[in-house]
DSSP file (Angstrom, degrees, kcal/mol; ACC not computed):
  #  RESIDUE AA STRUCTURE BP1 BP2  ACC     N-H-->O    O-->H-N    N-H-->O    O-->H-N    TCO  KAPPA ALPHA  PHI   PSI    X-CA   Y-CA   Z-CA
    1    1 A X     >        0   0    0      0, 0.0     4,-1.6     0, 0.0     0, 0.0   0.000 360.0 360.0 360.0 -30.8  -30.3   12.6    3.1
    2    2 A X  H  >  +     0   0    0      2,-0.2     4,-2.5     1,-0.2     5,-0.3   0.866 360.0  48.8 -90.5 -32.7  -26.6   13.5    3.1
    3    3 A X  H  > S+     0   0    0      1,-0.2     4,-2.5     2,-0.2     5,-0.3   0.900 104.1  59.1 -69.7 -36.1  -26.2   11.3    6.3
    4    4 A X  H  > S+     0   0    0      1,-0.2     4,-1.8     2,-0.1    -2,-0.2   0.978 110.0  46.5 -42.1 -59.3  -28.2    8.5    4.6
    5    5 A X  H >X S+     0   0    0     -4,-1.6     4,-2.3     1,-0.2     3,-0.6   0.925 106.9  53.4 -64.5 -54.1  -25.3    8.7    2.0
    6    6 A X  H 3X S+     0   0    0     -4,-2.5     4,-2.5     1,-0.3    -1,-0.2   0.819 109.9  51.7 -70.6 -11.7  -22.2    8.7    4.4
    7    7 A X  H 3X S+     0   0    0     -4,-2.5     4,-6.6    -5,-0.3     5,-0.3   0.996 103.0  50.7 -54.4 -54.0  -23.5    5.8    6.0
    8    8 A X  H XX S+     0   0    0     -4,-1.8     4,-1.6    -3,-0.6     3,-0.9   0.969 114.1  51.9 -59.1 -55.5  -24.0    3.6    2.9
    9    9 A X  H 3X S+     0   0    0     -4,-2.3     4,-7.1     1,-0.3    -1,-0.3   0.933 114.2  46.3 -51.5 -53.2  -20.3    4.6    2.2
   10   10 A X  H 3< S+     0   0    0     -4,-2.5    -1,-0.3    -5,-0.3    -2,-0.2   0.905 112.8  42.2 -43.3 -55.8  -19.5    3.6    5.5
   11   11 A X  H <X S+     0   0    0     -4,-6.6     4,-2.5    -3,-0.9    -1,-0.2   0.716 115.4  53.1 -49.0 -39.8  -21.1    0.7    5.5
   12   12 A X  H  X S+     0   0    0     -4,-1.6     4,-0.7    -5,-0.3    -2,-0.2   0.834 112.7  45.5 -83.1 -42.0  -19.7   -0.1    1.8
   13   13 A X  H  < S+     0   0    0     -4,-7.1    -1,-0.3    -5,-0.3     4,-0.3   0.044 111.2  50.2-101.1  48.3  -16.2    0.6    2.8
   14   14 A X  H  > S+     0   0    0     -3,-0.2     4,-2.5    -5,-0.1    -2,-0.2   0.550 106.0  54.1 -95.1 -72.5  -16.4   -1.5    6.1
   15   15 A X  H  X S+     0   0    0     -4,-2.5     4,-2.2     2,-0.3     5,-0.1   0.854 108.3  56.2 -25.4 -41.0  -17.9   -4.6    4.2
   16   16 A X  H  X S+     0   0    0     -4,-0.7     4,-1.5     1,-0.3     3,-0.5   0.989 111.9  43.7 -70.4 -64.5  -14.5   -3.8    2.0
   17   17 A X  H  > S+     0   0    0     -4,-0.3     4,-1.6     1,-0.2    -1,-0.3   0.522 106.2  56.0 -31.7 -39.0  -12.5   -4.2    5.3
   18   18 A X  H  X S+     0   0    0     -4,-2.5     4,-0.7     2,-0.2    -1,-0.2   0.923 107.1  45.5 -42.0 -70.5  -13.9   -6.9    6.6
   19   19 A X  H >X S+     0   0    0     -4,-2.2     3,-4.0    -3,-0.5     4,-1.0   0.980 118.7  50.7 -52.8 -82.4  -13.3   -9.3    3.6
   20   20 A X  H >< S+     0   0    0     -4,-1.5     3,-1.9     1,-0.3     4,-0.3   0.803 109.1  46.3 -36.1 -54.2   -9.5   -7.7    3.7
   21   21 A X  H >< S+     0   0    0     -4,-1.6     3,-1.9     1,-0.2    -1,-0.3   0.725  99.9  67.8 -61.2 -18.5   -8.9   -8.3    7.3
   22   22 A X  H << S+     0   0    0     -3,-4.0    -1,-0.2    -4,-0.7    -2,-0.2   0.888 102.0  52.3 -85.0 -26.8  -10.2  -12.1    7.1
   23   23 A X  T << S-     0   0    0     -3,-1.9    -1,-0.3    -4,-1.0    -2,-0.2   0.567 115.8-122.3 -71.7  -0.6   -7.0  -12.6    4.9
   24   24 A X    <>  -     0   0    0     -3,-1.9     4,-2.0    -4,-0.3     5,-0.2   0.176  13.9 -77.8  89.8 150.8   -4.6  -11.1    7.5
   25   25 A X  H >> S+     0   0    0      1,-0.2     4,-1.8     2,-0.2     3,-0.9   0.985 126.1  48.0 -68.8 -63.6   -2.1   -8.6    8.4
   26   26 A X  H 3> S+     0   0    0      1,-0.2     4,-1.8     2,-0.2     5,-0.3   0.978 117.6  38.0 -59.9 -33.7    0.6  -10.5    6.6
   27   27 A X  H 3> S+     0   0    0      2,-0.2     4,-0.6     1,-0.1     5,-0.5   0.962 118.3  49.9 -55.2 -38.7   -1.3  -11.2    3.3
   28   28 A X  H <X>S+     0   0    0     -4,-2.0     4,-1.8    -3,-0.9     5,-1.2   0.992 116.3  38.6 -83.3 -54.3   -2.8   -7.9    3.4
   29   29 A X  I  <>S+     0   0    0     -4,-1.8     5,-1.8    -5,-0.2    -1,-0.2   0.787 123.2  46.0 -78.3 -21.2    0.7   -5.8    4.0
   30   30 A X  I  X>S+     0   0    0     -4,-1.8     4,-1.4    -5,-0.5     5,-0.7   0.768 122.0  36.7 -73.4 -97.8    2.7   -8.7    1.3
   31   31 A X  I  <>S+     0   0    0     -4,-0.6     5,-2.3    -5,-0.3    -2,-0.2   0.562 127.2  33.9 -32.1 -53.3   -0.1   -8.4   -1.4
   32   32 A X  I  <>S+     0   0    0     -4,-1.8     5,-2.9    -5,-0.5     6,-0.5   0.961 132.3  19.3 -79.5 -71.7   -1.2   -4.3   -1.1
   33   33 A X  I  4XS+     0   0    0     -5,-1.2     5,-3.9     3,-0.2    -3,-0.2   0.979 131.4  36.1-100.6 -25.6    2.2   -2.6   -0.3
   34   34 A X  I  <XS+     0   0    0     -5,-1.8     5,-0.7    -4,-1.4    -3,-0.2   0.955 135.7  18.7 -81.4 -44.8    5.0   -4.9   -1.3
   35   35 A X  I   XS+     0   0    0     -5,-0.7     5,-0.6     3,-0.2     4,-0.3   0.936 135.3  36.0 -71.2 -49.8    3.4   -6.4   -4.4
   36   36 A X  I  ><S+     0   0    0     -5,-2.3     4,-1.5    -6,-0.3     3,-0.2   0.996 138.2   8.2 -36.6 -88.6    0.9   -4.0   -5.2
   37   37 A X  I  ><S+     0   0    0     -5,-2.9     4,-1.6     1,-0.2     5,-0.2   0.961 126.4  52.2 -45.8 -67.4    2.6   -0.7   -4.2
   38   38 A X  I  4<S+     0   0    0     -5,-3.9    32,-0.5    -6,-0.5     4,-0.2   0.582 112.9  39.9 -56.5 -13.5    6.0   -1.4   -3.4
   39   39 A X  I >><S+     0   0    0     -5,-0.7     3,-1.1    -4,-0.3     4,-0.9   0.904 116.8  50.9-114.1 -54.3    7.1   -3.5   -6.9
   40   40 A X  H >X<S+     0   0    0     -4,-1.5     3,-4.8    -5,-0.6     4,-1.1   0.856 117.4  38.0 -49.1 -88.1    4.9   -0.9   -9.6
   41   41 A X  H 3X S+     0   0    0     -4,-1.6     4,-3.2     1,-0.3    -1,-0.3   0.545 116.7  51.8 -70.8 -23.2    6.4    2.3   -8.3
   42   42 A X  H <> S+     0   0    0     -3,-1.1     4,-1.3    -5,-0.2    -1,-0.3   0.663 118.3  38.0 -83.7 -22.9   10.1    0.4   -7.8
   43   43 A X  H << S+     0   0    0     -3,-4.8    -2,-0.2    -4,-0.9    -1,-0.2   0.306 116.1  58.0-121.9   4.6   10.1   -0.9  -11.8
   44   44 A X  H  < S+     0   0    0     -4,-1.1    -2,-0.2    -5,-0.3    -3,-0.2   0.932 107.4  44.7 -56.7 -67.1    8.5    2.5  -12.5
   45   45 A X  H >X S+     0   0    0     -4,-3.2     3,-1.5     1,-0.2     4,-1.1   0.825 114.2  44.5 -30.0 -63.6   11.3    4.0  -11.1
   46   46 A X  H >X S+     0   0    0     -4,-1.3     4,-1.8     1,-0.2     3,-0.8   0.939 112.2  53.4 -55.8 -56.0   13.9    2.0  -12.7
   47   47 A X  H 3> S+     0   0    0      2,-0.3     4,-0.7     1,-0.3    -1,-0.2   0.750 116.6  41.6 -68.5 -13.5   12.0    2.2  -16.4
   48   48 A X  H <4 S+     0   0    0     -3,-1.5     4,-0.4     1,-0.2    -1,-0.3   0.872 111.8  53.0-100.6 -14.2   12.0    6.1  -16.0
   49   49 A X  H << S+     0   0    0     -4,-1.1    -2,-0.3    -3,-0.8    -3,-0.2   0.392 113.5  46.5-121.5 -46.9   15.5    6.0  -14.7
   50   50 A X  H >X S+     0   0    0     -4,-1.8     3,-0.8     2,-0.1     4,-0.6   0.747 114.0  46.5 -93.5 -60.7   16.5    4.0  -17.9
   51   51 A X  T 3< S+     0   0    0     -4,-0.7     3,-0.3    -5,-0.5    -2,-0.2   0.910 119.0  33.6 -42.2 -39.7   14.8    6.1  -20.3
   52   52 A X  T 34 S+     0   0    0     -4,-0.4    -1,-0.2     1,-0.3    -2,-0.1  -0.075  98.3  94.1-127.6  33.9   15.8    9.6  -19.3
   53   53 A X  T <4 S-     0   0    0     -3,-0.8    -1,-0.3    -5,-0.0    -2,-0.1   0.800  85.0-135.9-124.0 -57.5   19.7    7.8  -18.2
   54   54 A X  S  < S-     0   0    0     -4,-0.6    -2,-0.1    -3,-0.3    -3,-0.1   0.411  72.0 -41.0 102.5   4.2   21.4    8.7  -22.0
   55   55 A X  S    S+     0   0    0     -5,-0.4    -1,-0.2     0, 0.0    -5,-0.1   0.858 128.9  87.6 108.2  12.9   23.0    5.5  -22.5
   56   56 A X        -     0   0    0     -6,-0.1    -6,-0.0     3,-0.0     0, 0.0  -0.498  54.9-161.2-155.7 103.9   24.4    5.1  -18.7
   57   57 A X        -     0   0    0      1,-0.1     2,-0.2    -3,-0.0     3,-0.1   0.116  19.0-137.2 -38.5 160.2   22.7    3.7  -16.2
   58   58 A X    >>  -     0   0    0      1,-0.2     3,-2.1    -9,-0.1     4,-1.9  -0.732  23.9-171.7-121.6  71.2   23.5    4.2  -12.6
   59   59 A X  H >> S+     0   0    0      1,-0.3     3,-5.1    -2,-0.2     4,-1.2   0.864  80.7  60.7 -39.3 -72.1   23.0    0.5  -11.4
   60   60 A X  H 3> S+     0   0    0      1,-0.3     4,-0.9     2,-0.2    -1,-0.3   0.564  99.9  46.5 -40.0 -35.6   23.4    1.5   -8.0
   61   61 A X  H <> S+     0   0    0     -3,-2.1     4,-3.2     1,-0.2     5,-0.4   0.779 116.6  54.1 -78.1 -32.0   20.4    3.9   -7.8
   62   62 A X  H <X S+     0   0    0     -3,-5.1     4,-1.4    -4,-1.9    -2,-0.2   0.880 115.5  40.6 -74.1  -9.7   18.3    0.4   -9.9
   63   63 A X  H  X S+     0   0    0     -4,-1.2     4,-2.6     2,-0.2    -1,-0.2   0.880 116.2  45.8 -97.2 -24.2   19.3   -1.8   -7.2
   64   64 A X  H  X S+     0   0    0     -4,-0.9     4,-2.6    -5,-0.3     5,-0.2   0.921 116.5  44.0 -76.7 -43.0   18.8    0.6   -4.5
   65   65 A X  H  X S+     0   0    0     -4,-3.2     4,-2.7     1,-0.2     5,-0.4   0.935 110.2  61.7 -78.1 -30.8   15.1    1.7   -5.8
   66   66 A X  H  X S+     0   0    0     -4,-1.4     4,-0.8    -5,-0.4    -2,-0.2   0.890 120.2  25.2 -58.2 -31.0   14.5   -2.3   -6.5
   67   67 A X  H  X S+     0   0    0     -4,-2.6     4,-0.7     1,-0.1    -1,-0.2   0.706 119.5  53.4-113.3  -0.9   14.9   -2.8   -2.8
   68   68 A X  H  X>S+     0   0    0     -4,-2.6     4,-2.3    -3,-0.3     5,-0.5   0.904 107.3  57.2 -83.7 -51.8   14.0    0.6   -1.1
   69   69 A X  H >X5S+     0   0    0     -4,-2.7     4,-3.3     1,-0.3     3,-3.2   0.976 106.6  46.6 -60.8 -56.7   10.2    0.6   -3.1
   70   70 A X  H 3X5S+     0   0    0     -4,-0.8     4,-1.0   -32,-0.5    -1,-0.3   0.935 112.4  45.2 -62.2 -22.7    9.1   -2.4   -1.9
   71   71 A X  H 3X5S+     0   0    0     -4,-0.7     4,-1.1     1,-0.3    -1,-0.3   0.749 114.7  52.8 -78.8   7.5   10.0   -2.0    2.1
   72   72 A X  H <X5S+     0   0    0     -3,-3.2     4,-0.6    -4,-2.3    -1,-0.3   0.836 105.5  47.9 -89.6 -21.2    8.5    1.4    1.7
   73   73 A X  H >X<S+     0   0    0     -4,-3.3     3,-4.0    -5,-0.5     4,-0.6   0.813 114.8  53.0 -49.4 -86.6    5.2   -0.4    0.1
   74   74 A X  H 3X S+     0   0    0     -4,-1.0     4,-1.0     1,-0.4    -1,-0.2   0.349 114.1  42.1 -45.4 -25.1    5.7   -2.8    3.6
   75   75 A X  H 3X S+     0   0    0     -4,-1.1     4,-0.5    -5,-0.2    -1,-0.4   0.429 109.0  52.9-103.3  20.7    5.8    0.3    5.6
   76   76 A X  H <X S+     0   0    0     -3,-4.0     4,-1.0    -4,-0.6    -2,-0.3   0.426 114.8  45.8-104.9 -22.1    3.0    2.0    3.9
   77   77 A X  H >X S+     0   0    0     -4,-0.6     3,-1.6    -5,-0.2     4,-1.4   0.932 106.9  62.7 -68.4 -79.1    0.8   -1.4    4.6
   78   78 A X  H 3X S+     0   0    0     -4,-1.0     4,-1.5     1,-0.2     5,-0.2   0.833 111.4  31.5 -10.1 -92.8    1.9   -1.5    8.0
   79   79 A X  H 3X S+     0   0    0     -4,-0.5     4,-0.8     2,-0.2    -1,-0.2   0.765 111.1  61.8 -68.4 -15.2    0.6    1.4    8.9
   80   80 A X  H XX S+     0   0    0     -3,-1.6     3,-4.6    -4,-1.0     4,-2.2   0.968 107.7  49.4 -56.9 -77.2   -2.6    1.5    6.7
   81   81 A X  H 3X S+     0   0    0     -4,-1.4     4,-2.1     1,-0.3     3,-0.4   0.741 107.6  52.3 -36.4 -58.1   -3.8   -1.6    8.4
   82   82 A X  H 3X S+     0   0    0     -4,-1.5     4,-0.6     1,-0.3    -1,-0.3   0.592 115.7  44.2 -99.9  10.4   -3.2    0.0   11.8
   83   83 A X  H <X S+     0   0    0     -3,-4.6     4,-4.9    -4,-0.8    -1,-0.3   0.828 113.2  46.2 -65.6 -45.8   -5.3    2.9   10.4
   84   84 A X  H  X S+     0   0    0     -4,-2.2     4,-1.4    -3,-0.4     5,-0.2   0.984 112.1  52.4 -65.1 -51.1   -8.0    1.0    8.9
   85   85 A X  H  X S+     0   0    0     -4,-2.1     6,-0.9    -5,-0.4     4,-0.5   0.943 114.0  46.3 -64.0 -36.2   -8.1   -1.3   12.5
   86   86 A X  H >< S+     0   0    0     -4,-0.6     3,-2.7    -5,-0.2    -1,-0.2   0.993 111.8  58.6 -55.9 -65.1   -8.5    2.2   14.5
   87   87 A X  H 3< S+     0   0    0     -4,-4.9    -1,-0.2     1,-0.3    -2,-0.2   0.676 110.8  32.1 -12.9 -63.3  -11.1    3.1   11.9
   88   88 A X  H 3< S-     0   0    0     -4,-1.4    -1,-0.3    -3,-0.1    -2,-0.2   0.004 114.8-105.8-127.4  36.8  -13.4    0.7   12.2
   89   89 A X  S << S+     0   0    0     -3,-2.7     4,-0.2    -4,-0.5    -3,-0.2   0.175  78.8 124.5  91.3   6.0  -13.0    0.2   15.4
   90   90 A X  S    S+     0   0    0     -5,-0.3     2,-0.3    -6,-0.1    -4,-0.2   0.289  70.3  58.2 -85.1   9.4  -11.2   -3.1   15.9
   91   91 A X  S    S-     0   0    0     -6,-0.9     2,-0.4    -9,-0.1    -2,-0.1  -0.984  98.3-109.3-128.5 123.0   -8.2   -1.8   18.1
   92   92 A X        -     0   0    0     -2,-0.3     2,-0.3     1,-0.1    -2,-0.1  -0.218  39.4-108.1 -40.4 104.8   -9.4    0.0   21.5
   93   93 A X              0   0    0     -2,-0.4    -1,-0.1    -4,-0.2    -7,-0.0  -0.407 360.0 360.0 -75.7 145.0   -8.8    4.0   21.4
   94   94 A X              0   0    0     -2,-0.3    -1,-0.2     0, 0.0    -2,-0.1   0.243 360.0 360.0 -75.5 360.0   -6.1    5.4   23.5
């Protein structure tokens, strides 16, 4: 019964993969880690960074987290996708 289950899961998140991959590596790694990831956690930063700041700001550290979060989203896509392609089997294993 418990293999019955990890299939359907398997199955369920495959289907999920599928539909992503048909939009592309560049769609998927712009939309998921810079926009998604990369731009929340970057104006997170900044907004907690503003708050807990007293009345002076440290621009350098907002400009720096505006442009660090998203390429780290773009290399946190980047390498999801080339998990997810290993995963489900669309890149030969080494």
């Amino acid at each position: 019964m418990l293999e019955s289950f990890k299939s359907a899961v398997f199955n369920r998140q495959r289907k999920k993969w599928e539909k992503l991959r048909r939009r592309g590596k560049r769609s998927f790694i712009v939309r998921r880690g810079v926009l998604k990831w990369g731009s929340i956690v970057g104006f997170l930063t900044v907004f907690a960074h503003l708050c807990t700041c007293h009345g002076k700001a440290d621009w350098w550290f907002v400009l720096s987290a505006l442009i660090a979060c998203p390429f780290a989203g773009y290399l946190w896509a980047w390498g999801m996708w080339h998990v997810n392609e290993r995963r489900y089997g669309y890149i030969a294993k080494k």
